[in-house]
C-alpha positions as CSV (number, residue, x, y, z in Angstrom):
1,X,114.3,123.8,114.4
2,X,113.0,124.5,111.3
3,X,108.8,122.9,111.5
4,X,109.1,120.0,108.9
5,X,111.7,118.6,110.6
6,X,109.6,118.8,114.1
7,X,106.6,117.6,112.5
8,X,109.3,114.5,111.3
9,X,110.7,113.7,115.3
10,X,106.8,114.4,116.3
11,X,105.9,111.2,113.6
12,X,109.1,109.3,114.7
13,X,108.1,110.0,118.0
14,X,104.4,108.7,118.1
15,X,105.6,105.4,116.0
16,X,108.4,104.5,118.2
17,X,106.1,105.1,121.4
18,X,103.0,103.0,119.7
19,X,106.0,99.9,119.2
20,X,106.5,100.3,123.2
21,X,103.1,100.3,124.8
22,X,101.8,97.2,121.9
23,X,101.0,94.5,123.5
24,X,101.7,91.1,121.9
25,X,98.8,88.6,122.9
26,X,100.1,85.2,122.8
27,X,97.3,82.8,125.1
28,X,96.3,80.8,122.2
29,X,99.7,79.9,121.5
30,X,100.2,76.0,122.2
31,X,103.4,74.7,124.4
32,X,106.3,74.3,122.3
33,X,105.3,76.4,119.1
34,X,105.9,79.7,117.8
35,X,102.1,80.4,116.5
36,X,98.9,79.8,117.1
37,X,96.8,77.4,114.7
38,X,94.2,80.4,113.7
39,X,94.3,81.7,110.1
40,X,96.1,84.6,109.2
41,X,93.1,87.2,109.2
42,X,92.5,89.9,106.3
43,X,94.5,93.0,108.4
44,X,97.3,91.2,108.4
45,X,97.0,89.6,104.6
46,X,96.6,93.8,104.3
47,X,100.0,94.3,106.1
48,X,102.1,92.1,104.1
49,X,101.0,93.7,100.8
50,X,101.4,96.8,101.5
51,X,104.9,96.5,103.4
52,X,106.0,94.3,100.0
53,X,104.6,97.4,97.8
54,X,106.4,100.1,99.9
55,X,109.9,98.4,100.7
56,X,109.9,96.0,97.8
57,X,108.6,98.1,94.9
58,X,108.7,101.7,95.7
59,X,111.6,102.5,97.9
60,X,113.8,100.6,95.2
61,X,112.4,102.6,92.7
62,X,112.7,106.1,94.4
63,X,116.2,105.4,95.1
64,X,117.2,105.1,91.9
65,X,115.5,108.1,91.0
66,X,117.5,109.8,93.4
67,X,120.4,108.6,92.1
68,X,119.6,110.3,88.8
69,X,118.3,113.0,90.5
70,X,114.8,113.3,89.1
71,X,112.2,115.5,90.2
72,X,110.1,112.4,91.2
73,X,112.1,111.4,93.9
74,X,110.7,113.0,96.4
75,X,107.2,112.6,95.8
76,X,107.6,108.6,95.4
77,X,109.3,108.2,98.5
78,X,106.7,110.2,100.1
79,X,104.3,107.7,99.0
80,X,106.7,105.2,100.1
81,X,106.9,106.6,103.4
82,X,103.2,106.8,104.0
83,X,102.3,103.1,102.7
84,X,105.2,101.7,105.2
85,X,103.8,103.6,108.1
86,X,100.3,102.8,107.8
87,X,101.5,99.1,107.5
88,X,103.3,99.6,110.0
89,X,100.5,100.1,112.0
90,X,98.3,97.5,110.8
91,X,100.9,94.9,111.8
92,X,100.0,95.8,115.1
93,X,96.4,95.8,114.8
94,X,95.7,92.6,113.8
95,X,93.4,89.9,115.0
96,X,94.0,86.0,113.7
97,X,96.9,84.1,114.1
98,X,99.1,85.0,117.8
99,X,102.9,84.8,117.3
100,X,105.5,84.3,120.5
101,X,108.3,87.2,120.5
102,X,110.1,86.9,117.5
103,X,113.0,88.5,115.1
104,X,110.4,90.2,112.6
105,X,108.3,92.2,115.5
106,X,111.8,93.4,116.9
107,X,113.7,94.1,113.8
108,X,110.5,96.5,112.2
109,X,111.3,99.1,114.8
110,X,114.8,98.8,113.8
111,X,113.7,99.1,110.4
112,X,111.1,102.5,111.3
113,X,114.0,103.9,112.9
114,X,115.6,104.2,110.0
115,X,113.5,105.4,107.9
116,X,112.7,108.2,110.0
117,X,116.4,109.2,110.2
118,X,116.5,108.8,106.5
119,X,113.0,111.2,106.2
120,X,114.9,113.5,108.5
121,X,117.8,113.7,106.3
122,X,115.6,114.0,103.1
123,X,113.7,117.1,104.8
124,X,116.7,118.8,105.8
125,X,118.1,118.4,102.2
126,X,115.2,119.2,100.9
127,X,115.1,122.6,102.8
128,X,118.7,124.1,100.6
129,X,120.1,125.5,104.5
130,X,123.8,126.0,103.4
131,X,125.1,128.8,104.9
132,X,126.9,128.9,108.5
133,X,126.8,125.9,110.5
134,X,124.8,124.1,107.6
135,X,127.5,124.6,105.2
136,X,129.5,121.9,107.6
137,X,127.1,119.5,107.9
138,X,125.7,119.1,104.4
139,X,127.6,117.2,103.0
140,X,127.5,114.5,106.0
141,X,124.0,114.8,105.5
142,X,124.3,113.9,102.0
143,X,126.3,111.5,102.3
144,X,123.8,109.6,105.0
145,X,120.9,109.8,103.2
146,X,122.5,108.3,100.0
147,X,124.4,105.7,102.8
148,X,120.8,105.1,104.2
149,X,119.1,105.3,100.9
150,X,120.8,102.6,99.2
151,X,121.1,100.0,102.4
152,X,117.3,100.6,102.8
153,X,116.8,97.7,100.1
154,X,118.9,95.0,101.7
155,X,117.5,95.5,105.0
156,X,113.8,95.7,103.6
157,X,114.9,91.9,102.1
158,X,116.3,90.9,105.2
159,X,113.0,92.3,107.2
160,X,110.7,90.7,104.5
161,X,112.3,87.2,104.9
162,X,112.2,87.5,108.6
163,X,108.5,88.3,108.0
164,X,107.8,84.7,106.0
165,X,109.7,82.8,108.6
166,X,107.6,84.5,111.6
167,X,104.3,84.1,109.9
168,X,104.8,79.8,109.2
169,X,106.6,80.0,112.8
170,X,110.2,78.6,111.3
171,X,113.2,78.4,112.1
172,X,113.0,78.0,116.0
173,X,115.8,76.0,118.0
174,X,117.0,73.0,116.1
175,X,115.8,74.3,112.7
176,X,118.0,77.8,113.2
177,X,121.1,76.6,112.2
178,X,119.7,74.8,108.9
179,X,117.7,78.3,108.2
180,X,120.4,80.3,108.4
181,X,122.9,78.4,105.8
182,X,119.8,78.2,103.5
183,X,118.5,82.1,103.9
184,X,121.7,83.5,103.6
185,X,123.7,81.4,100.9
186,X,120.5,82.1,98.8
187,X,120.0,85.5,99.3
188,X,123.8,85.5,98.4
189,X,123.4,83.8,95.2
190,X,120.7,86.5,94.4
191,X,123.0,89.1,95.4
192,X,125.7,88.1,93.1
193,X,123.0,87.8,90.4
194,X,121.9,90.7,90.2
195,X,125.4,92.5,90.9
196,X,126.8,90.5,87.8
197,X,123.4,92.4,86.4
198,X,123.9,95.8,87.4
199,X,127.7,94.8,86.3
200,X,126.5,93.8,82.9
201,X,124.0,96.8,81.9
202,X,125.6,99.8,83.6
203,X,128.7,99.2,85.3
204,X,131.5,98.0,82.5
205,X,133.2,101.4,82.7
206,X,133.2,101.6,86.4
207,X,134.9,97.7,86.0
208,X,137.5,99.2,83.6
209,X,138.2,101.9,85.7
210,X,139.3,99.6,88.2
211,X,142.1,97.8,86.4
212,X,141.1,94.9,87.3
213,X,138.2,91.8,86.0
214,X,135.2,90.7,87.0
215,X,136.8,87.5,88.0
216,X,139.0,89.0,90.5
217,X,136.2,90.5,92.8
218,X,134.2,87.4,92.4
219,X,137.3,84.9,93.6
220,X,138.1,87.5,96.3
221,X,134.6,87.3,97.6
222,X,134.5,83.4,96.8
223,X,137.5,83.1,99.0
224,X,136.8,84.7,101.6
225,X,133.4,83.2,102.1
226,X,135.2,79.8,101.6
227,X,137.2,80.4,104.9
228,X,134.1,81.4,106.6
229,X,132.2,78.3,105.5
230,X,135.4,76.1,106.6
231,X,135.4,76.8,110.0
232,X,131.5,77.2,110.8
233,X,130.2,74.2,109.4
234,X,131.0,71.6,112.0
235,X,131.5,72.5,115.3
236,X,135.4,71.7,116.2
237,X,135.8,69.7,118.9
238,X,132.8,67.8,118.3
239,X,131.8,65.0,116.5
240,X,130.6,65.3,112.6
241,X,127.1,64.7,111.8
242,X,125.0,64.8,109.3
243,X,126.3,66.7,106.2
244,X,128.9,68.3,108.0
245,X,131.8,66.9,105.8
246,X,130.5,67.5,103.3
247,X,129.8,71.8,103.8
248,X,133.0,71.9,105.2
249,X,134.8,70.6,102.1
250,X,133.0,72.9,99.9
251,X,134.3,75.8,102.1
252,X,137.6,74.5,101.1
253,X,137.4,73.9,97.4
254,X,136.2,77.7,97.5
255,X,138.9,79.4,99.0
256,X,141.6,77.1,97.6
257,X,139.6,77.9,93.8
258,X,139.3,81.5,94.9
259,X,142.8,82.4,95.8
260,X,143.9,81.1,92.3
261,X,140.9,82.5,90.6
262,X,142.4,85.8,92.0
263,X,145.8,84.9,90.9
264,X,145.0,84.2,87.7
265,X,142.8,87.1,87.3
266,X,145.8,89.2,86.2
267,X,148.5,89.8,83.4
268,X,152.4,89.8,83.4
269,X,151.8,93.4,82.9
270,X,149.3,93.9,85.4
271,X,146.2,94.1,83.4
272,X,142.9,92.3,84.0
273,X,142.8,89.2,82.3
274,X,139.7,86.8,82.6
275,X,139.1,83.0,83.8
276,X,137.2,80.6,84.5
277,X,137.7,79.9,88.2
278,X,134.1,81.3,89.1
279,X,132.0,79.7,86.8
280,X,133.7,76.4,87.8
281,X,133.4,77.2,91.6
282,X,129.6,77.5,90.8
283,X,129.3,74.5,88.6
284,X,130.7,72.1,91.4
285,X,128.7,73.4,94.1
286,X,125.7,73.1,91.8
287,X,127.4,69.0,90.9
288,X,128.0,69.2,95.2
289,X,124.3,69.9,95.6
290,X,122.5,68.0,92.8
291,X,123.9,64.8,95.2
292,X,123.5,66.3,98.8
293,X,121.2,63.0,100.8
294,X,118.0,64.1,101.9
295,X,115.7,62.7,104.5
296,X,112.2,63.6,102.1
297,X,111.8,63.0,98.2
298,X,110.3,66.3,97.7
299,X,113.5,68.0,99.4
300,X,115.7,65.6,97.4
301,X,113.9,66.8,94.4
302,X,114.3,70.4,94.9
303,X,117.8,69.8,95.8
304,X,118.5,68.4,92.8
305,X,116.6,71.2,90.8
306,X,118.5,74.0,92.6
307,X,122.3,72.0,91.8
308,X,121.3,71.3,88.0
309,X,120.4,75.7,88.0
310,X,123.8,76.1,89.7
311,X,125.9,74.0,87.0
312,X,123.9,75.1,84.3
313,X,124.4,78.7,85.5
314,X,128.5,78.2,85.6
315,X,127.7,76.7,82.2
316,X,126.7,79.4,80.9
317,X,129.3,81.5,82.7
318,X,132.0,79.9,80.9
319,X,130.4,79.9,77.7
320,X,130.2,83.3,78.5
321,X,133.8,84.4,78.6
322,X,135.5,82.0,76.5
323,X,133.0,81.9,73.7
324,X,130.7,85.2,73.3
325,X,133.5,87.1,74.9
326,X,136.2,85.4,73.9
327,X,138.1,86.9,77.1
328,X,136.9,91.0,76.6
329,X,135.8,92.9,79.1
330,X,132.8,93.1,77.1
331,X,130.8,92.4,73.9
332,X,132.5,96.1,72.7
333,X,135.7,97.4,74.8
334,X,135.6,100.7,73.2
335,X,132.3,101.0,75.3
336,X,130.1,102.1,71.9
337,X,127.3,99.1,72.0
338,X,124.2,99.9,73.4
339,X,123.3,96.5,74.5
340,X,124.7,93.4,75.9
341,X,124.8,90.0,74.6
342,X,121.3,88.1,75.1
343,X,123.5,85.2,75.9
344,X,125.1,87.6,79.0
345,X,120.9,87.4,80.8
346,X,121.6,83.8,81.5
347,X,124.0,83.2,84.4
348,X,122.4,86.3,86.7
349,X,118.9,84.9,85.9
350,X,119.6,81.4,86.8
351,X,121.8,82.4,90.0
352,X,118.9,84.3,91.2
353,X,116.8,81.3,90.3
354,X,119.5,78.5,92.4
355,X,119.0,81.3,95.2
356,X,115.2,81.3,95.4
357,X,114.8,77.4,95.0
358,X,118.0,76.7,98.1
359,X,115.7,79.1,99.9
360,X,112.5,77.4,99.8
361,X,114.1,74.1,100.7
362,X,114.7,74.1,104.1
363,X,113.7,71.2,106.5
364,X,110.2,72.9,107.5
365,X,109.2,74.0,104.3
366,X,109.8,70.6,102.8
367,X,107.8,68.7,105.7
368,X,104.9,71.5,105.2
369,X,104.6,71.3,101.6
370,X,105.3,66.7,101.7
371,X,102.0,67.4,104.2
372,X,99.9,69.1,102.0
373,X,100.8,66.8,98.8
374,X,102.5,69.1,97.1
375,X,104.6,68.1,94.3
376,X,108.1,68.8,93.4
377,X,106.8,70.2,89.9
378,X,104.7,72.5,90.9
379,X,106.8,74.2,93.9
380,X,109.6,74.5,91.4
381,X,107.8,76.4,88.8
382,X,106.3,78.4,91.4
383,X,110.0,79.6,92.6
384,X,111.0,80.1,88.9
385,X,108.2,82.4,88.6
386,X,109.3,84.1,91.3
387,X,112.9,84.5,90.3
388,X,111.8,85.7,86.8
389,X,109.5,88.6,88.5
390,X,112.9,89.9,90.1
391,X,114.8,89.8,87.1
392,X,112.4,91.8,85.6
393,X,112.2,94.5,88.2
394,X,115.9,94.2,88.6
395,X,115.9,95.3,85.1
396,X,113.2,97.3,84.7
397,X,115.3,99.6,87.1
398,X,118.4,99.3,85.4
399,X,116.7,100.5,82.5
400,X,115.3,103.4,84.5
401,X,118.6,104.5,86.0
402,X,120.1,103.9,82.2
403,X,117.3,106.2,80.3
404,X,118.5,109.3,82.6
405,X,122.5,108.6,82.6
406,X,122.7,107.6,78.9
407,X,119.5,109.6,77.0
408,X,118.9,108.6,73.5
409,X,119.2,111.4,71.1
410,X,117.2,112.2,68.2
411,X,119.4,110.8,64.7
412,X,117.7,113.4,63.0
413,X,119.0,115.9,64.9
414,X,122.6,115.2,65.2
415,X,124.6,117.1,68.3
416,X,128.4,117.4,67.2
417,X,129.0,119.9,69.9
418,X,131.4,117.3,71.8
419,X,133.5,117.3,68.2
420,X,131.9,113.7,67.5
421,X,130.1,111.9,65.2
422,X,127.2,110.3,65.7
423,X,126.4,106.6,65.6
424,X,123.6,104.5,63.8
425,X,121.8,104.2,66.8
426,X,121.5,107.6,67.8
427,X,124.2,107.9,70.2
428,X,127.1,110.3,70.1
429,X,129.9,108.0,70.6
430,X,132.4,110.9,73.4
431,X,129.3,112.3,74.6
432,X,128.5,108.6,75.7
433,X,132.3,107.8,77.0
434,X,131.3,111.2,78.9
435,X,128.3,110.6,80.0
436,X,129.2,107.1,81.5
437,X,132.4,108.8,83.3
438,X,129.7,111.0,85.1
439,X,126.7,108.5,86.0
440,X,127.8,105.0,86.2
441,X,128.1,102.7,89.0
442,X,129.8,105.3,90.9
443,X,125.9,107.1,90.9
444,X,124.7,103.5,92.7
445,X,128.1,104.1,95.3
446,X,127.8,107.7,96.2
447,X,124.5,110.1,96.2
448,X,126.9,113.3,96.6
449,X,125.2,116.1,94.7
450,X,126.9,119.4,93.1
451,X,126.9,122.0,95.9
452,X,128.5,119.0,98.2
453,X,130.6,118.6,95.5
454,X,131.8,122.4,95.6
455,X,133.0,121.9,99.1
């Protein structure tokens, strides 16, 4: 075994025996609660930043370089790496606040795990062994790390929002079922917002390549999750309570809408044709919400902030299509605009918006924040904030990945080696429609490199 990659299994090693012999102290944790009342103290405040700067900021960034291939791939995640391990570590040396066995504490060795295997798989990479046995196994490797690689942000969410809940002590018996709906159909209207992003700024070939429109994927997945929601909201066999009428007939109005959204999403011909099925699934949730009955004023408040985002968010969707697109693919078909519509910015940034504000408004939170006199104004603006910082970074990447798959080129120094003119912003028009056969979205959906290629 070659020594980086002992010196790796040592590290992995030493972390995964240091999450077995920590002991969790939990005597100043009252009957019946999930923390104790002392203040967070400053190792853990220490923690949480950097586990946010290394899973939320760098590792994001680092993958993309990957994808592109830069030479400051490696280096970043490095630093990545070494951030999330020394937090790591802090989050067991903390004094303060005592928490009872809990989701986040179990799910960060999950989350260690893999990024040791994924450290492994960089180092082996990294290392060029391609003859004999290695020659087989490359390319599984590459394939894993860019599996790995690219998951690594959804699970660092996942782990990041577990970390919130365990920290405030949420989401414990009765709450769990409320905390769940709330956690995951936000994070799912993020999701979609920032996939109608990466969609809108990189991904319009890779759409046309499909043969089919934006509006079929998103009434498939509307669908789908409209059967799901119909037959998990209310426990059959048992009586209805609360609002459970009311989620399961909006599971129902999205799988009915969905399968003709998917339906309609076609020609006679067989080509992609667009609708407005989405954008009016989303408005009449948002309608669904703005009116859902609330036991507290501040919940009823946010509520009706995070409905009014939803409808004007399928607003804007259908102005979208049947106005500024007037049923294209795209603001320019032939794929030769460098930019899209400002108009095109609204409906991901107001999704990821609805997502942040239906995640901050669960039961808990609400009686927390009625507590502590906090009004509905102020909560709100703090969540847009928050939603605008992640459309920035959403885009800032974007931007990143775009810079190295679409470089501009000099005007003054016009290329016609592709047999093509070149356009007023600096672009050669084939070497583009090239370019964007080679590096779009199918760069964010495979991480294979040319000598796995070869094979």
């Amino acid at each position: 075994m070659a020594p980086p990659i002992q010196l790796a299994a040592i590290s992995g090693f030493l972390v995964i025996h240091r999450a077995i012999a920590h002991e969790h102290h939990d005597d100043k944790i009252p009957e019946g609660e999930a923390v104790s009342p002392d203040p967070i103290d400053t190792t853990l405040w220490i923690h949480i930043l950097i586990q946010i700067i290394a899973f939320g900021l760098v590792f994001p960034t680092g993958m993309v370089l990957g994808i592109v291939r830069s030479r400051w791939h490696v280096p970043l995640q490095t630093f990545g790496a070494l951030l999330a391990i020394a937090g790591y570590f802090l989050g067991h040396a903390h004094g303060g606040r005592q928490f009872a066995p809990n989701i986040h504490a179990s799910f960060a060795t999950l989350l260690m795990l893999l990024l040791i295997v994924q450290i492994v798989f960089g180092v082996y990479l990294k290392l060029h062994l391609e003859r004999g046995f290695h020659a087989r196994i490359r390319w599984y490797a590459i394939l894993c790390h860019g599996v790995i690689g690219k998951a690594m942000p959804v699970v660092s969410w996942v782990q990041m929002l577990f970390g919130g809940i365990t920290a405030l002590g949420f989401c414990r018996e009765d709450h769990l079922g409320q905390c769940l709906a709330h956690f995951i159909m936000g994070s799912a209207f993020i999701g979609y917002g920032i996939v109608l992003t990466i969609l809108l700024l990189v991904g319009q070939m890779w759409l046309r390549r499909t043969g089919r429109s934006q509006e079929f994927f998103d009434s498939l997945v509307i669908a789908a999750w409209g059967c799901v929601n119909t037959f998990t909201e209310h426990r059959w066999g048992g009586p209805w309570v609360k609002n459970d009428l009311q989620h399961t007939s909006m599971g129902i109005v999205w799988w009915c809408a969905g399968l003709l959204g998917v339906w309609l999403s076609r020609k006679r011909d067989g080509g992609p044709k667009r609708n407005l099925i989405p954008a009016m699934v989303i408005l009449i949730t948002g309608w669904a919400m703005s009116a859902h009955p609330q036991g507290l004023m501040l919940s009823t408040h946010v509520h009706t902030v995070f409905g009014y985002t939803l409808m004007a968010a399928g607003a804007a969707r259908t102005v979208e299509i049947a106005f500024v697109l007037r049923d294209k693919g795209s603001v320019d078909e032939e794929g030769e605009g460098d930019e899209a519509n400002s108009w095109q910015s609204l409906t991901p940034f107001l999704l990821c918006a609805s997502g942040f504000l239906f995640m901050g408004a669960t039961e808990e939170q609400m009686a927390m924040l009625s507590q502590a006199h906090v009004s509905h104004v102020s909560y709100i603006l703090i969540l847009y904030s928050v939603a605008f910082l992640l459309f920035l970074f959403v885009s800032m990447l974007l931007r990143l990945y775009a810079s190295h798959a679409w470089p501009l080129l000099d005007p003054r120094k016009p290329d016609l080696s592709n047999g093509g003119p070149v356009v007023a912003n600096g672009h050669l028009e084939r070497r583009r429609m090239r370019d964007a056969e080679e590096f779009e979205l199918e760069g964010l959906m495979s991480d294979d490199d040319e000598d796995g290629g070869k094979r």
